[in-house]
C-alpha positions as CSV (number, residue, x, y, z in Angstrom):
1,X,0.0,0.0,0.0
2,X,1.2,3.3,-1.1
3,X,1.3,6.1,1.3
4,X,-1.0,9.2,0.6
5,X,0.3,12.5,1.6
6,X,-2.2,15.7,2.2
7,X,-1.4,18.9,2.0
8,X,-2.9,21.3,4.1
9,X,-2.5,24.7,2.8
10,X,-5.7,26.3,3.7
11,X,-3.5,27.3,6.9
12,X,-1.5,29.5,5.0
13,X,-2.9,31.5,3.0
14,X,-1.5,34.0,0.7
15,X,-2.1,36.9,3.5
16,X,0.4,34.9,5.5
17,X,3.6,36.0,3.5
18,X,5.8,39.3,4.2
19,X,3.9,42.1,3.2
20,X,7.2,43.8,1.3
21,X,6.8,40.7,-0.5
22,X,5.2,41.8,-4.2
23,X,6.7,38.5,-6.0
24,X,3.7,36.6,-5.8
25,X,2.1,39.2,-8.0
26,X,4.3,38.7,-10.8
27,X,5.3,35.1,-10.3
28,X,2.0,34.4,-12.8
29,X,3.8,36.2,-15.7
30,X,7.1,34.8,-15.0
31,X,6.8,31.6,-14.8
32,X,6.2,31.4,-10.5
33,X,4.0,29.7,-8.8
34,X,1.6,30.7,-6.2
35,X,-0.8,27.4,-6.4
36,X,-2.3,26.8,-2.9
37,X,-0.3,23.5,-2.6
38,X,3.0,24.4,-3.0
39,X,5.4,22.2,-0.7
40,X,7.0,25.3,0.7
41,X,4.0,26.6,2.2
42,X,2.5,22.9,3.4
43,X,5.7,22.4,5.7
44,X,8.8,21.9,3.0
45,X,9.5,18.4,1.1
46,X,8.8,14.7,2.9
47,X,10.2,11.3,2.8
48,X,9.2,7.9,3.7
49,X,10.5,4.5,3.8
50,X,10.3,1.0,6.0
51,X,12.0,-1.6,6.3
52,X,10.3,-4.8,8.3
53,X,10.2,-3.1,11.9
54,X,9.6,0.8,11.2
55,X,8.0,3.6,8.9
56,X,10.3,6.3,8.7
57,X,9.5,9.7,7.6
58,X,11.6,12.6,7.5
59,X,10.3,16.2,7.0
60,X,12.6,19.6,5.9
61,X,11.7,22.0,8.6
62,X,14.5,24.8,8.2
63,X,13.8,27.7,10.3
64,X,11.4,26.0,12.6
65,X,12.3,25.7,16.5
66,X,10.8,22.4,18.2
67,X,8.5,24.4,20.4
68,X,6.9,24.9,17.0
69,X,6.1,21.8,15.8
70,X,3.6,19.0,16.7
71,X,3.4,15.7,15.9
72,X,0.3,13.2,16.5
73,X,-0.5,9.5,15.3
74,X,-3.8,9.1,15.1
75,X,-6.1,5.7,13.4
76,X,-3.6,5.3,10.9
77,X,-2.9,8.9,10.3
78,X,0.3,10.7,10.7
79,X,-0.4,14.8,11.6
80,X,2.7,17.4,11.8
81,X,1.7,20.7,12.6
82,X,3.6,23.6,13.1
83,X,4.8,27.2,11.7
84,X,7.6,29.4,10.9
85,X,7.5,32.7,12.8
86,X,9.9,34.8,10.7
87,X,13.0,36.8,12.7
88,X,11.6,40.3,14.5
89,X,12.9,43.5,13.6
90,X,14.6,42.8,10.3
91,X,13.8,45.3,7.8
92,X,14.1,43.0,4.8
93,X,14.9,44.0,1.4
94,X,13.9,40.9,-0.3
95,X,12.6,37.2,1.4
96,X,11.6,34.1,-0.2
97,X,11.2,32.4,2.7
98,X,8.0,31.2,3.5
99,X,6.4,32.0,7.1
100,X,3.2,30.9,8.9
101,X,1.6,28.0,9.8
102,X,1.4,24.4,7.9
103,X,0.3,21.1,8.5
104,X,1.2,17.6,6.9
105,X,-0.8,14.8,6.9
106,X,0.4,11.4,5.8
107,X,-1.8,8.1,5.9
108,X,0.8,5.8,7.1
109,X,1.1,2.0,5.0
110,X,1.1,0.2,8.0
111,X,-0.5,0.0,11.6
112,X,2.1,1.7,14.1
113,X,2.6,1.1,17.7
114,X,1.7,4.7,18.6
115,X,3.1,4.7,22.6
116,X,6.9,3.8,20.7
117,X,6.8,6.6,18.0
118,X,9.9,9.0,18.7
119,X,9.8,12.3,17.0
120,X,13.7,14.1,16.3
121,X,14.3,17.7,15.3
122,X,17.9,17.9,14.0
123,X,19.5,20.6,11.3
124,X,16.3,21.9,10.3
125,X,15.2,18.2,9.5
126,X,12.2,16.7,11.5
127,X,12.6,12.4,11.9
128,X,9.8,10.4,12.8
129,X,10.4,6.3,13.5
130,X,7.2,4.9,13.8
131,X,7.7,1.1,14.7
132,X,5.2,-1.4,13.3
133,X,2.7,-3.1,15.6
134,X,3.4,-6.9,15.8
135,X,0.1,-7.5,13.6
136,X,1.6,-5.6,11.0
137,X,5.0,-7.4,10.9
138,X,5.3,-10.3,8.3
139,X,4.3,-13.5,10.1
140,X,6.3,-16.9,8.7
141,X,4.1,-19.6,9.2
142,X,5.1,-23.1,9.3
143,X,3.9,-26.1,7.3
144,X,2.6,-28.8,8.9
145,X,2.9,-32.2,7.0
146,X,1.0,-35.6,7.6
């Protein structure tokens, strides 16, 4: 089974960028793009992978502290939450960073032991290790013969 990842970009809308910011504007015309699921305003780029024990996902969060971000596991759903507060009293020139809030949701492949999820926050990167439940392990099962 393939995971599905969701984008939640409602949360930030366009009113949550700098307000010097007027590249948005003219991103249309040259070749930008200010579609409402673009990765850099849903929480930055994800991976995932397992192997037979644990679902790994890892999340580029650059710019985000820990005290901003929130991680849940909840029937079969993976939810990280968080935002990007931009730095106080920096008159910018030009940013193409993106600020606010964003949420990731990923519908995890397997069933999880949610009590054994650890959640890492290391160089801007965000690991999750999600170990499988036993159920969800594969099982050998023996032959029996006559």
């Amino acid at each position: 089974m393939f995971p599905v990842l969701h984008n939640n970009a409602a949360l930030s809308p366009l009113s949550m960028r700098p307000v010097n910011r007027l590249d948005w504007l003219l991103d249309p015309f040259f070749g930008g793009d200010v579609s409402f699921t673009d990765q850099s305003r849903s929480g930055g780029p994800v991976a995932m992978w397992e192997d037979d024990d644990h679902v790994t996902i890892e999340a580029d969060l650059p710019g985000v502290s820990d005290n901003d971000v929130d991680v849940t596991v909840q029937n079969g759903m993976l939810f990280v939450r968080g935002e990007r507060k931009p730095a106080e009293g920096r008159p910018y020139i030009y940013d193409g960073r993106w600020y606010g809030r964003f949420e990731r949701i990923v519908t995890l492949p397997e069933a999880v032991e949610t009590e054994a999820v650890q959640a890492t926050l290391m160089n801007g990167v965000l690991r999750i290790d999600l170990p499988k439940s036993p159920e969800a392990k594969p099982k050998k099962i023996s032959l029996k013969t006559n």
